[in-house]
Jmol script that loads the backbone (N, CA, C; Angstrom):
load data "model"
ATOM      1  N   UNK A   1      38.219  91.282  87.192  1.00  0.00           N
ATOM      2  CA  UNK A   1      39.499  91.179  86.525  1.00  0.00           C
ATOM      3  C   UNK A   1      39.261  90.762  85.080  1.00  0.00           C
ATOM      4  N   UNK A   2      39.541  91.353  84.135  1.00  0.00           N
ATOM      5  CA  UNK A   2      39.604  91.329  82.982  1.00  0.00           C
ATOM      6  C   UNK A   2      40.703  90.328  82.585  1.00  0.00           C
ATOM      7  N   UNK A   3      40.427  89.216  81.798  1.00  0.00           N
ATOM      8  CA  UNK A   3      41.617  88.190  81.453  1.00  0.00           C
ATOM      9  C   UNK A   3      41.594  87.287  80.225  1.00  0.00           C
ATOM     10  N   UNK A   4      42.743  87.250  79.353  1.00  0.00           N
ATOM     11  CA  UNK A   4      42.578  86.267  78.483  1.00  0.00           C
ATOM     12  C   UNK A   4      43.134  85.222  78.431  1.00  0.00           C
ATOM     13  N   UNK A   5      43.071  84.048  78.351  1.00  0.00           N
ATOM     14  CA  UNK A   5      43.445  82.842  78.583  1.00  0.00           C
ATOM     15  C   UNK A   5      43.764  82.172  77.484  1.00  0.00           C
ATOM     16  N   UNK A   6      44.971  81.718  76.787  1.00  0.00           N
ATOM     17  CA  UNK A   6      45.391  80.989  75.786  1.00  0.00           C
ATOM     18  C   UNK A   6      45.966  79.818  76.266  1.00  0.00           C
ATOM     19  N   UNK A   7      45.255  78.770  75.655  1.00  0.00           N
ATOM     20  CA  UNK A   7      45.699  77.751  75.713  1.00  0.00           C
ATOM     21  C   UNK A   7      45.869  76.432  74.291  1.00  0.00           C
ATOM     22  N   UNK A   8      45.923  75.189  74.351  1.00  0.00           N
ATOM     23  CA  UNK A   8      46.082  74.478  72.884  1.00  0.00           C
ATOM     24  C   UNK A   8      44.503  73.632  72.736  1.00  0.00           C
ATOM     25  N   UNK A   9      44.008  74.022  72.071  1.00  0.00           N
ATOM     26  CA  UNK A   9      43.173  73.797  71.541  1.00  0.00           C
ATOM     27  C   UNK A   9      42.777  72.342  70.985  1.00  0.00           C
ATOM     28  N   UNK A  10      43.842  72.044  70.502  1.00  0.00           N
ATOM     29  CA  UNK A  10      44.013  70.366  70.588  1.00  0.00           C
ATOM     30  C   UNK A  10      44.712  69.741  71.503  1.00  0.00           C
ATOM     31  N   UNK A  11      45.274  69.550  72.607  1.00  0.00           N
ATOM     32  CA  UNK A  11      45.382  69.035  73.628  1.00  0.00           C
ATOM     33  C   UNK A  11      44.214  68.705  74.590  1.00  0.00           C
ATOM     34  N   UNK A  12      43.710  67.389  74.236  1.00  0.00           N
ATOM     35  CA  UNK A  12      42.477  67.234  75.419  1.00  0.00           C
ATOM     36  C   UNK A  12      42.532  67.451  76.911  1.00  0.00           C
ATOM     37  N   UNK A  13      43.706  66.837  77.118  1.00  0.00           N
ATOM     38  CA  UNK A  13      43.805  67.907  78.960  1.00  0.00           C
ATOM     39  C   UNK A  13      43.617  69.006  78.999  1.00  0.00           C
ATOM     40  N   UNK A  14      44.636  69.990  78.395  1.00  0.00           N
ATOM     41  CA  UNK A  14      43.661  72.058  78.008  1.00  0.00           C
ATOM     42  C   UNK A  14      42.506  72.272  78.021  1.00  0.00           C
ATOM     43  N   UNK A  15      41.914  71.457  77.138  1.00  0.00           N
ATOM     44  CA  UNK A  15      40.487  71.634  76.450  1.00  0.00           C
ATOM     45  C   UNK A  15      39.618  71.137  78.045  1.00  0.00           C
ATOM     46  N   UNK A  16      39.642  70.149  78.096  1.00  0.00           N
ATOM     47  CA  UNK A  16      38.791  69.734  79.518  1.00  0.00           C
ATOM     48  C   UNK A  16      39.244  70.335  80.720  1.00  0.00           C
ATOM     49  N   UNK A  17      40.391  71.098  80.639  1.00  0.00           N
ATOM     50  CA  UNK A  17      40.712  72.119  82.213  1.00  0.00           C
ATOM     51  C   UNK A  17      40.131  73.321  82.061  1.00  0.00           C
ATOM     52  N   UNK A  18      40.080  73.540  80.568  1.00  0.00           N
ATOM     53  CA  UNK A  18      39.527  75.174  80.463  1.00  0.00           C
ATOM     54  C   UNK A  18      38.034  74.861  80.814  1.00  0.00           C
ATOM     55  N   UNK A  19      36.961  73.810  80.478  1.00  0.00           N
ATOM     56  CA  UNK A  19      35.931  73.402  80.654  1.00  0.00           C
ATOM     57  C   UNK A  19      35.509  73.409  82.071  1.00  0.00           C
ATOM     58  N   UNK A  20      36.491  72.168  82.866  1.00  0.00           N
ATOM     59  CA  UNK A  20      36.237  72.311  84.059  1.00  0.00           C
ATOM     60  C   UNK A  20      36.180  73.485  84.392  1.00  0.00           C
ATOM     61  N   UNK A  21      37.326  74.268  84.506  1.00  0.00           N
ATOM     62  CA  UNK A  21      37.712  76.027  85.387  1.00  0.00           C
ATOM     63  C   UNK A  21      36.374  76.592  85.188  1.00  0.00           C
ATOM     64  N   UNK A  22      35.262  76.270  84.260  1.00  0.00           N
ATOM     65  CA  UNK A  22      34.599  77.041  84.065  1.00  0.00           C
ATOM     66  C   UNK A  22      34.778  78.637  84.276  1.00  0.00           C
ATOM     67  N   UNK A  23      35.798  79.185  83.886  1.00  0.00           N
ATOM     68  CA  UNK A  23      35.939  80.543  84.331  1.00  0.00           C
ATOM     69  C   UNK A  23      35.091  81.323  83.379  1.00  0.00           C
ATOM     70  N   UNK A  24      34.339  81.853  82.939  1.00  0.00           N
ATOM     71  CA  UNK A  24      33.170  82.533  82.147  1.00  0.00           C
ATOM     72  C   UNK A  24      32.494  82.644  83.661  1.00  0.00           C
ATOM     73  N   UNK A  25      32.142  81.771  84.218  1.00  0.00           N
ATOM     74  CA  UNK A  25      30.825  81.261  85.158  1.00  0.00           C
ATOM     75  C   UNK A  25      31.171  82.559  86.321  1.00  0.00           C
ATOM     76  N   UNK A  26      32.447  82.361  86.631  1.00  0.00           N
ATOM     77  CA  UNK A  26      32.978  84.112  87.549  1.00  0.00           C
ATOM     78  C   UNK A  26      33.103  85.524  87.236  1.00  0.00           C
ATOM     79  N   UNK A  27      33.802  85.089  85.937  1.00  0.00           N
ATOM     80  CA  UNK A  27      33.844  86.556  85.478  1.00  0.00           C
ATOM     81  C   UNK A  27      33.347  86.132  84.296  1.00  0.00           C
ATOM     82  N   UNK A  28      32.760  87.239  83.557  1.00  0.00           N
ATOM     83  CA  UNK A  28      32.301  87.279  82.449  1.00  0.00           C
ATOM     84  C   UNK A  28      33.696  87.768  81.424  1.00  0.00           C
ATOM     85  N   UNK A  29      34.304  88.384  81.580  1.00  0.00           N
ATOM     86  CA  UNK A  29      35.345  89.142  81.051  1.00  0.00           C
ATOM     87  C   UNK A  29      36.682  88.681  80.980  1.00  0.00           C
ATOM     88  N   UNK A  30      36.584  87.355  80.994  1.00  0.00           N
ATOM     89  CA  UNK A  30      37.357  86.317  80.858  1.00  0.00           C
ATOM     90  C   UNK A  30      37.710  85.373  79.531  1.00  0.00           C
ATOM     91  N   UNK A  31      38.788  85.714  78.328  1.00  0.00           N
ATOM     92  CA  UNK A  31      38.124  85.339  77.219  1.00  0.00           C
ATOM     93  C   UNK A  31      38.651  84.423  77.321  1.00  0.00           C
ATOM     94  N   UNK A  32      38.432  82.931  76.404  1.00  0.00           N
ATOM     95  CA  UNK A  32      39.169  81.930  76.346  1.00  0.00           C
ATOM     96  C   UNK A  32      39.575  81.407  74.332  1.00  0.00           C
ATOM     97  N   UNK A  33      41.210  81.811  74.698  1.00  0.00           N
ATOM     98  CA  UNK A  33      41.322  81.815  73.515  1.00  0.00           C
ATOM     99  C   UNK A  33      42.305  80.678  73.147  1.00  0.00           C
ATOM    100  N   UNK A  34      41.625  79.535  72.110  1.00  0.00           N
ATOM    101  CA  UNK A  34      42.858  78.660  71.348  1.00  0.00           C
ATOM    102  C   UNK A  34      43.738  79.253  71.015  1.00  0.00           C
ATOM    103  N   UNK A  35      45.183  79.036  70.726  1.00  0.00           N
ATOM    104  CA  UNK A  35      46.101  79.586  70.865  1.00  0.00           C
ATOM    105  C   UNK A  35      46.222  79.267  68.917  1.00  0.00           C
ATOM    106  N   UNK A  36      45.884  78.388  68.435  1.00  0.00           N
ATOM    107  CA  UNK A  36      46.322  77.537  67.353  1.00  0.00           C
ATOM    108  C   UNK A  36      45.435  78.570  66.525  1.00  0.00           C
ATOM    109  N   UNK A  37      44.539  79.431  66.453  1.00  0.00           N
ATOM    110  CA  UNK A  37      44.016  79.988  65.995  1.00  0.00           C
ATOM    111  C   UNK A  37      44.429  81.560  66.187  1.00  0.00           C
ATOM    112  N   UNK A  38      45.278  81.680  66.971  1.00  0.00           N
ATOM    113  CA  UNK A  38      46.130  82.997  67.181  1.00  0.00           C
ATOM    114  C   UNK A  38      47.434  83.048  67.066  1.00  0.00           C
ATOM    115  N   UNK A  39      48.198  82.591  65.835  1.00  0.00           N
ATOM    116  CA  UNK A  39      49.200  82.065  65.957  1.00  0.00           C
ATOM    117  C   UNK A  39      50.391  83.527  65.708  1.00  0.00           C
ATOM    118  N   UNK A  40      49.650  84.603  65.833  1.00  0.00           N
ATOM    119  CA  UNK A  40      50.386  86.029  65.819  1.00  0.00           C
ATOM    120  C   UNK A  40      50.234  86.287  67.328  1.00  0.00           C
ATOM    121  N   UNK A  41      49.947  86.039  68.435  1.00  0.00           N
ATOM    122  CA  UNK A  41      49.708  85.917  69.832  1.00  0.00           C
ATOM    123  C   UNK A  41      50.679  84.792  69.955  1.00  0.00           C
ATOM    124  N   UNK A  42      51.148  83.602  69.316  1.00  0.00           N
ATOM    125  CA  UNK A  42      52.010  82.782  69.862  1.00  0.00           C
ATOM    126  C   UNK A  42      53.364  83.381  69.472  1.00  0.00           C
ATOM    127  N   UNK A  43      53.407  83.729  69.001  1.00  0.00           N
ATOM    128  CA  UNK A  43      54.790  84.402  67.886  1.00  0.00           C
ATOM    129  C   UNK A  43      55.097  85.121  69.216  1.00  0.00           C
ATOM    130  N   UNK A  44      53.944  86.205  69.308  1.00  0.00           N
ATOM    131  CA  UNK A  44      54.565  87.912  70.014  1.00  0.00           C
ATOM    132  C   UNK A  44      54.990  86.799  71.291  1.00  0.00           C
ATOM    133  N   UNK A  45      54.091  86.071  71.832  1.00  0.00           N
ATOM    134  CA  UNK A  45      54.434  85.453  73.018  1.00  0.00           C
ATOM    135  C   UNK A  45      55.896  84.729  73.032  1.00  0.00           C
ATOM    136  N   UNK A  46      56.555  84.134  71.647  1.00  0.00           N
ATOM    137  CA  UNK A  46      57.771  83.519  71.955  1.00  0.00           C
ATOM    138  C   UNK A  46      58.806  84.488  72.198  1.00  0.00           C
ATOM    139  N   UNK A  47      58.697  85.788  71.457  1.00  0.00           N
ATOM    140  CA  UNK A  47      59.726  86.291  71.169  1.00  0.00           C
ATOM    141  C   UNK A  47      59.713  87.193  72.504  1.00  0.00           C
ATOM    142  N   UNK A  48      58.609  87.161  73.821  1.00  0.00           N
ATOM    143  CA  UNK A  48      59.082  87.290  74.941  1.00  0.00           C
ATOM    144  C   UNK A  48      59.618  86.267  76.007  1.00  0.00           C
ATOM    145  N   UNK A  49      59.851  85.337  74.787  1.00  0.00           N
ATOM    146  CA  UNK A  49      60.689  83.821  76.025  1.00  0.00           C
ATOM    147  C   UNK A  49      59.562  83.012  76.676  1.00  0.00           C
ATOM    148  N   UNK A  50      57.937  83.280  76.309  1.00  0.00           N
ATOM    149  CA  UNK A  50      56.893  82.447  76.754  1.00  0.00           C
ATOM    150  C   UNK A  50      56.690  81.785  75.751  1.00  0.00           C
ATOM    151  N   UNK A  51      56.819  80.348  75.791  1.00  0.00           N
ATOM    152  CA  UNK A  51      56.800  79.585  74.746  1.00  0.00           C
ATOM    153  C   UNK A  51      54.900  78.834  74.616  1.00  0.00           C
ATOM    154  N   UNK A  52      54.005  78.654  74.188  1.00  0.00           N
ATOM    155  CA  UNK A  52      52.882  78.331  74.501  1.00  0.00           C
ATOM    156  C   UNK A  52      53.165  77.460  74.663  1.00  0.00           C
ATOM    157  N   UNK A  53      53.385  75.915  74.107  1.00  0.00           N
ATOM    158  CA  UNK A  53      54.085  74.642  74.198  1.00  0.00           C
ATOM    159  C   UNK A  53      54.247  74.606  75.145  1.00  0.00           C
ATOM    160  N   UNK A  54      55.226  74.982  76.121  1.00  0.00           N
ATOM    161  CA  UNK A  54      55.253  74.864  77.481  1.00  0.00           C
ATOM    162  C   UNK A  54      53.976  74.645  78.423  1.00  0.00           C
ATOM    163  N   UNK A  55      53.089  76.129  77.938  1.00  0.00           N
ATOM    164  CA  UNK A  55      52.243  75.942  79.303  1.00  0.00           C
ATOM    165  C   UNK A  55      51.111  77.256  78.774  1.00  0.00           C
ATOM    166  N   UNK A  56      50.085  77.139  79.466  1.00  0.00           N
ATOM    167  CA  UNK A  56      49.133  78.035  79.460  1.00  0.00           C
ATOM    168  C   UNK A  56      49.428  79.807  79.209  1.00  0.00           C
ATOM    169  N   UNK A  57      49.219  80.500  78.599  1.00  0.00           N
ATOM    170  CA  UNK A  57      49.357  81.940  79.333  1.00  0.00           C
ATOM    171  C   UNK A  57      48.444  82.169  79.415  1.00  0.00           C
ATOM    172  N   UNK A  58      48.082  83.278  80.253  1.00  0.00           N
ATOM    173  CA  UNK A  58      47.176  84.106  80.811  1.00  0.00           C
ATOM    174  C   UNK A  58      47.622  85.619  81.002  1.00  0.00           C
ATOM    175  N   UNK A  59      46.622  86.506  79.532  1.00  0.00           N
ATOM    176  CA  UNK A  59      46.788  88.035  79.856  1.00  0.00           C
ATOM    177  C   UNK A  59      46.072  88.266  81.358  1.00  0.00           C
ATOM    178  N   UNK A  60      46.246  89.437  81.896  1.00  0.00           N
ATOM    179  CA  UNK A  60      45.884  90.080  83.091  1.00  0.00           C
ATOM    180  C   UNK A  60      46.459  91.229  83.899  1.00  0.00           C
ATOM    181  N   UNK A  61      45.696  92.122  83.899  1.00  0.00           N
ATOM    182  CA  UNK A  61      46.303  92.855  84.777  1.00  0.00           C
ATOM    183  C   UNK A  61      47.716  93.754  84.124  1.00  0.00           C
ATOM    184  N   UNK A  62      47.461  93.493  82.704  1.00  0.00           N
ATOM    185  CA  UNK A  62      48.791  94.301  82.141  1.00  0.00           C
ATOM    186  C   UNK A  62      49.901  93.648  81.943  1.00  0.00           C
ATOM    187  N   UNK A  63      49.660  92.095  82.682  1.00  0.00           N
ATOM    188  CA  UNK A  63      50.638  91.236  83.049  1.00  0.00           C
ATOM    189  C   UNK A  63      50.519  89.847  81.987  1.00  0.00           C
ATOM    190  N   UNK A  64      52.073  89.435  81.981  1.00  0.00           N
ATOM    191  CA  UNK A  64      51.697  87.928  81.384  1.00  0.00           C
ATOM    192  C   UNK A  64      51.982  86.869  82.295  1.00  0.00           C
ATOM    193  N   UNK A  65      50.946  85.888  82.372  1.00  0.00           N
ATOM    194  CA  UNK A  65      51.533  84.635  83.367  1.00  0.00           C
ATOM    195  C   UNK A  65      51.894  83.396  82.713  1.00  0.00           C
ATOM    196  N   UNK A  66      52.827  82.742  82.855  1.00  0.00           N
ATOM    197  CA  UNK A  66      52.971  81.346  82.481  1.00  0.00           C
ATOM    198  C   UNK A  66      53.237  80.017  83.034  1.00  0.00           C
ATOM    199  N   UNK A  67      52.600  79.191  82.338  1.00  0.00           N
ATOM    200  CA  UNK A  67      53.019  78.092  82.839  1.00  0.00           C
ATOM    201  C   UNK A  67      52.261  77.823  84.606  1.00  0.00           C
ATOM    202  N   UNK A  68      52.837  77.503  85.597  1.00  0.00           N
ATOM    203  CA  UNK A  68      52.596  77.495  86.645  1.00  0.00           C
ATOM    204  C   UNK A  68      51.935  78.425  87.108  1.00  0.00           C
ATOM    205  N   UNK A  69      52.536  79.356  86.845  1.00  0.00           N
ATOM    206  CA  UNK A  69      51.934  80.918  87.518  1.00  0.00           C
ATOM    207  C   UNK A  69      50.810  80.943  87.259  1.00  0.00           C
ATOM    208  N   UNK A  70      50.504  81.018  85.794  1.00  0.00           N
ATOM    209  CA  UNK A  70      49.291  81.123  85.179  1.00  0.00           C
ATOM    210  C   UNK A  70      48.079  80.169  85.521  1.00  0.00           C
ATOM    211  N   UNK A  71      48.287  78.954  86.232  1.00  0.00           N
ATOM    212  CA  UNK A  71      47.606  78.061  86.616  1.00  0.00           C
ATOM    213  C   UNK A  71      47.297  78.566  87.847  1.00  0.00           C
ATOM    214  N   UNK A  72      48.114  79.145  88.425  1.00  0.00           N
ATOM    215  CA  UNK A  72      48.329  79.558  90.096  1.00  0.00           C
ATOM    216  C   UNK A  72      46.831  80.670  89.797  1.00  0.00           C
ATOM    217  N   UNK A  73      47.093  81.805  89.246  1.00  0.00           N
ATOM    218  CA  UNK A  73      46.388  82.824  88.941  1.00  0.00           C
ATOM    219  C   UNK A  73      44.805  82.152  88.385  1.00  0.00           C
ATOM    220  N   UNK A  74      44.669  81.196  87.486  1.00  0.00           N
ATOM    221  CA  UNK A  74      43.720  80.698  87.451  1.00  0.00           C
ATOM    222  C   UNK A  74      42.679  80.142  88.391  1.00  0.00           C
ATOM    223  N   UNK A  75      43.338  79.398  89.366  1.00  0.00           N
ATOM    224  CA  UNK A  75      42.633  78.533  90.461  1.00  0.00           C
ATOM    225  C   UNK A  75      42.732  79.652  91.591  1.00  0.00           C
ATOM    226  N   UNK A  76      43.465  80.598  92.051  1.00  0.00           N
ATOM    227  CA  UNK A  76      43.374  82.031  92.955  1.00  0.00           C
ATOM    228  C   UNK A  76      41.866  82.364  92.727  1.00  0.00           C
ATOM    229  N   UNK A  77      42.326  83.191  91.208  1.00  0.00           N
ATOM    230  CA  UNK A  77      41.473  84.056  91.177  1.00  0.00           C
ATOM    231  C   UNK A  77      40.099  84.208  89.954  1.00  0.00           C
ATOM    232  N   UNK A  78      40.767  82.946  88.978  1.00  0.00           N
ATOM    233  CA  UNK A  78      39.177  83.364  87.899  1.00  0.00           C
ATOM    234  C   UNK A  78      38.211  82.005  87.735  1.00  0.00           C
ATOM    235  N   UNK A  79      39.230  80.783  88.711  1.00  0.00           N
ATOM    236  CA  UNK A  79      37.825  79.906  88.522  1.00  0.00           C
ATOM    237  C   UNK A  79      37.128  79.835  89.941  1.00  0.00           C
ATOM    238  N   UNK A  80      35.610  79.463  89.765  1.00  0.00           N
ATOM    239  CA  UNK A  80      34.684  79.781  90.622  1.00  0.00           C
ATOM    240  C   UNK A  80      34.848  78.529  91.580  1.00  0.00           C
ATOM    241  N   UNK A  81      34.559  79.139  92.482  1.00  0.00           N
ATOM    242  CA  UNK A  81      34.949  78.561  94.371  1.00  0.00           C
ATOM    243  C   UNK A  81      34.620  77.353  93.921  1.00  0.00           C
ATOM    244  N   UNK A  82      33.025  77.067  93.624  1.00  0.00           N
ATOM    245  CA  UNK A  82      32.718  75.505  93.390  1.00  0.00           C
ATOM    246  C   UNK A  82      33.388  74.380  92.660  1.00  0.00           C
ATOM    247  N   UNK A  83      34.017  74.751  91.958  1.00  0.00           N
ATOM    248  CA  UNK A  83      35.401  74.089  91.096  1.00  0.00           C
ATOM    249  C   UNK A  83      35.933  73.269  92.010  1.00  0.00           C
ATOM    250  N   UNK A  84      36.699  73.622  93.507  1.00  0.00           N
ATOM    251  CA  UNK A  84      37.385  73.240  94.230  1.00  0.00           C
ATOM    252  C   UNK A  84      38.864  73.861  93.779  1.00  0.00           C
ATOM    253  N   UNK A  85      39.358  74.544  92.810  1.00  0.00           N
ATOM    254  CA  UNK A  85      40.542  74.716  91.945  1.00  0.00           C
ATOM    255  C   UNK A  85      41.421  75.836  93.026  1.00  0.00           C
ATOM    256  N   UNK A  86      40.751  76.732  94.028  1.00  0.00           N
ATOM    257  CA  UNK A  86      41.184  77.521  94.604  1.00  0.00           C
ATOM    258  C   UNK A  86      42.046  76.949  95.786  1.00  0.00           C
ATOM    259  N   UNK A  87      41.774  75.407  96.152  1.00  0.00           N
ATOM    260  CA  UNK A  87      42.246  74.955  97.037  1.00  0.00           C
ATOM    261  C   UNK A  87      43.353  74.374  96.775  1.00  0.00           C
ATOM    262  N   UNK A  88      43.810  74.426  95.580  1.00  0.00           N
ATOM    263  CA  UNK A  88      44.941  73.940  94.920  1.00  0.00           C
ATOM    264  C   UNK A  88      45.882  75.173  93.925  1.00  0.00           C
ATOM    265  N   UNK A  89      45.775  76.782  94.578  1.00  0.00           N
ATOM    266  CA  UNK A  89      46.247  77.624  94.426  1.00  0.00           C
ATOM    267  C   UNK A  89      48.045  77.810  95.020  1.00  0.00           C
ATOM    268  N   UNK A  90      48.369  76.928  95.881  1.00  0.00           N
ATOM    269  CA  UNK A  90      49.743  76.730  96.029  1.00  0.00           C
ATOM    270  C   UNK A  90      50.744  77.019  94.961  1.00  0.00           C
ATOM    271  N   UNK A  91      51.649  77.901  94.889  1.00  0.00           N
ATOM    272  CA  UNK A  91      52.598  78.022  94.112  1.00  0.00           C
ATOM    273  C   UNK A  91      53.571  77.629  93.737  1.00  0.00           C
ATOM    274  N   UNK A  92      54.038  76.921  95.318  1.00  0.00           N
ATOM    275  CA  UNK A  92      55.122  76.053  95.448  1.00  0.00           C
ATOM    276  C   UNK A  92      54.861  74.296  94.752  1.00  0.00           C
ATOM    277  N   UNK A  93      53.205  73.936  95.652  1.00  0.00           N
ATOM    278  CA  UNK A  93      53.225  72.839  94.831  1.00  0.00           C
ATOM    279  C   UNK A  93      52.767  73.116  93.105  1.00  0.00           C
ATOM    280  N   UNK A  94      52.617  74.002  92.588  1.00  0.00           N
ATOM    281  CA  UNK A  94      51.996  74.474  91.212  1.00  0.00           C
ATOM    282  C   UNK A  94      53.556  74.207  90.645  1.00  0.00           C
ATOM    283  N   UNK A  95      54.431  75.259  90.928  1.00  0.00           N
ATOM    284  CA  UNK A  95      55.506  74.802  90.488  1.00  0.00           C
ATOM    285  C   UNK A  95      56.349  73.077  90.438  1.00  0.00           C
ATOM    286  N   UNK A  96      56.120  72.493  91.534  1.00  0.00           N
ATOM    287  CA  UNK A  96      56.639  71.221  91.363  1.00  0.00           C
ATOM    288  C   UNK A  96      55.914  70.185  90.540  1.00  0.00           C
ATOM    289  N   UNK A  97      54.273  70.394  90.573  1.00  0.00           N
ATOM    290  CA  UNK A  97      53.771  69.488  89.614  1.00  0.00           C
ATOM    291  C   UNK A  97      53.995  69.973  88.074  1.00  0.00           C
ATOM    292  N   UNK A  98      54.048  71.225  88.044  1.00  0.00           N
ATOM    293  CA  UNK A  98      53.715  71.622  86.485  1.00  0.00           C
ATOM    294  C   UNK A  98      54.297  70.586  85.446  1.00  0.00           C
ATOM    295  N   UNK A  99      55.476  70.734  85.831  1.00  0.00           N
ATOM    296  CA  UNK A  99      56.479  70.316  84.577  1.00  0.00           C
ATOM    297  C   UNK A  99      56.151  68.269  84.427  1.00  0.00           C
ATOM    298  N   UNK A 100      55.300  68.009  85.234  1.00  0.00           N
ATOM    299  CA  UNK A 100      55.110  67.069  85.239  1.00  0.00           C
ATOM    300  C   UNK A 100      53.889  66.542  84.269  1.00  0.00           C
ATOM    301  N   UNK A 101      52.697  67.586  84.722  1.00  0.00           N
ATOM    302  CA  UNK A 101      51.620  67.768  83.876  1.00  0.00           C
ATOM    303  C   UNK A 101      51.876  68.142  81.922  1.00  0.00           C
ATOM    304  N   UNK A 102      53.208  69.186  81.836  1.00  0.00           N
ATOM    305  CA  UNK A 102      53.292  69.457  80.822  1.00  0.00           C
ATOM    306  C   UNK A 102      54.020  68.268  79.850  1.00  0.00           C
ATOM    307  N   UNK A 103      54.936  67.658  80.687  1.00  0.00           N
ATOM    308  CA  UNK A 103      55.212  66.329  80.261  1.00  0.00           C
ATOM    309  C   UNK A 103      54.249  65.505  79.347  1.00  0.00           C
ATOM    310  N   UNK A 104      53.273  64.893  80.357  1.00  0.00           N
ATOM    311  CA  UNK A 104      51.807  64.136  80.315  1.00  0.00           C
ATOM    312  C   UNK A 104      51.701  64.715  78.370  1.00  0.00           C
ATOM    313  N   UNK A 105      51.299  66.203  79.053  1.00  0.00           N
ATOM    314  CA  UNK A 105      50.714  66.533  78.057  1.00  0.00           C
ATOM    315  C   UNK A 105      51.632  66.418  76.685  1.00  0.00           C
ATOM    316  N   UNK A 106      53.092  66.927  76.483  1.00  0.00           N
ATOM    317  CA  UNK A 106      53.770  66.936  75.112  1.00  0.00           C
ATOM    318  C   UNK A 106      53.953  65.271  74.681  1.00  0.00           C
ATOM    319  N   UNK A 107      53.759  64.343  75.428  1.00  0.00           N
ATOM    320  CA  UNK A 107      53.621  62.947  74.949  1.00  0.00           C
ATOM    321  C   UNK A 107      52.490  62.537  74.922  1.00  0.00           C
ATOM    322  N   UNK A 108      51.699  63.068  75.075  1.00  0.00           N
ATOM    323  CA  UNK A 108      49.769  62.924  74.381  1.00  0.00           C
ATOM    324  C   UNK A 108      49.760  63.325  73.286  1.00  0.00           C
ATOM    325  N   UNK A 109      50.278  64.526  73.207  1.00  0.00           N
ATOM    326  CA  UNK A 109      49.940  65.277  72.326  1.00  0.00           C
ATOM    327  C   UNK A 109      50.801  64.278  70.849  1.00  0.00           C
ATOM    328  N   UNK A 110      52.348  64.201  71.171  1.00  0.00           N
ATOM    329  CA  UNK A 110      53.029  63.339  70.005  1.00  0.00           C
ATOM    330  C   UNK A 110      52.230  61.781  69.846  1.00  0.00           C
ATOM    331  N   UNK A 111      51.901  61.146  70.362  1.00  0.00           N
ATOM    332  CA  UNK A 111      50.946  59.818  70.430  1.00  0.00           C
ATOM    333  C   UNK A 111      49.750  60.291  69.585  1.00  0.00           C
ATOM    334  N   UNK A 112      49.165  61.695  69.841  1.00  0.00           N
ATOM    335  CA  UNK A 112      48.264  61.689  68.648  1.00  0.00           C
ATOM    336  C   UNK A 112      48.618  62.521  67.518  1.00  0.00           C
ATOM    337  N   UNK A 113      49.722  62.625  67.267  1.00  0.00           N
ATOM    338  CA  UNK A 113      50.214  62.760  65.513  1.00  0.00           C
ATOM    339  C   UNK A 113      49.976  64.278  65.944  1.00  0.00           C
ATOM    340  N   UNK A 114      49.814  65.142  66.935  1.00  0.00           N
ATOM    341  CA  UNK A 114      49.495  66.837  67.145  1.00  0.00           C
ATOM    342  C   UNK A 114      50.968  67.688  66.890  1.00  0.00           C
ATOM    343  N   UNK A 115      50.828  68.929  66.223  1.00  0.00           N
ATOM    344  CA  UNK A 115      52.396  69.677  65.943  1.00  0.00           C
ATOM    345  C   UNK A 115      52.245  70.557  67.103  1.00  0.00           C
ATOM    346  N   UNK A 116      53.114  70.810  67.239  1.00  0.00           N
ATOM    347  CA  UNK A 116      53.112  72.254  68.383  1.00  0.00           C
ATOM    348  C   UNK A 116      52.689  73.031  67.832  1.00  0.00           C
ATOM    349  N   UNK A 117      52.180  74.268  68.582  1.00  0.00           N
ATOM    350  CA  UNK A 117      52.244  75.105  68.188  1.00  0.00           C
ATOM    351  C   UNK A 117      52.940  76.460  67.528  1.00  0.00           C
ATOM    352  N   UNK A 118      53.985  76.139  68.380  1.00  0.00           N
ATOM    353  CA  UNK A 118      55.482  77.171  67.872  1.00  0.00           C
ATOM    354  C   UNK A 118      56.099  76.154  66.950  1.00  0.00           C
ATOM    355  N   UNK A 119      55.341  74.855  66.112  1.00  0.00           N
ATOM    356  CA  UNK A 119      56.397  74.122  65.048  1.00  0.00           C
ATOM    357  C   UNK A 119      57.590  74.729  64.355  1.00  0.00           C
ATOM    358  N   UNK A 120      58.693  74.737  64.844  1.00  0.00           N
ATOM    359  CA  UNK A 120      59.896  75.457  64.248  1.00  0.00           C
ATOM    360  C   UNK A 120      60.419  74.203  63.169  1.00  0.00           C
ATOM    361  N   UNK A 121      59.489  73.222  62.368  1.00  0.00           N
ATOM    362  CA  UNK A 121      60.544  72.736  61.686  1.00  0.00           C
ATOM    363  C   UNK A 121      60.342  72.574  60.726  1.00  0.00           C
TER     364      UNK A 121
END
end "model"
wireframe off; spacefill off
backbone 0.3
color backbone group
């Protein structure tokens, strides 16, 4: 499966999940891209209602995933068994923690002086 993975680049939780997932280690064809450095990929992405701020995307399959999903799709299918991440492929619980995790994360992120990425101001 061919996939690209955007995430925030300055957010240390992102940064150390994309690390952990080790996803390179499964597929090779797996790119992993800061988002803060593609900020014409965050744009096209808002103006389809995927906000990066929110949550991870993940190209694939022709498809865009976000947020939960995209985590779901991550721990399924592109990080490697040894991770343990596949065992936590649930959708239902993916969905109930997310918004919890993304929380965590947008008040880390303001505690360390970080702008969003979609900064609209």
């Amino acid at each position: 499966m061919n996939a690209t993975v955007y995430y925030d680049g300055e957010c240390p939780f992102c940064r150390s999940y994309v690390a952990f997932a080790r996803l390179k280690e499964r597929f090779g064809e797996v790119d992993l891209v800061d988002a803060r450095t593609a900020p014409e990929k965050a744009a096209e992405f808002l103006s389809k209602g995927l906000d990066i701020d929110d949550g991870f995307i993940v190209e694939a399959e022709g498809r865009l995933f976000h947020g939960a999903e995209a985590m779901q799709l991550i721990h399924a299918e592109l990080a490697p068994k040894s991770t343990g991440l596949s065992r936590l492929s649930d959708g239902g619980l993916l969905r109930r923690i997310y918004p919890v995790l993304a929380a965590g994360r947008r008040l880390t992120l303001k505690a360390l002086g970080r702008k969003k990425i979609n900064d609209r101001s």
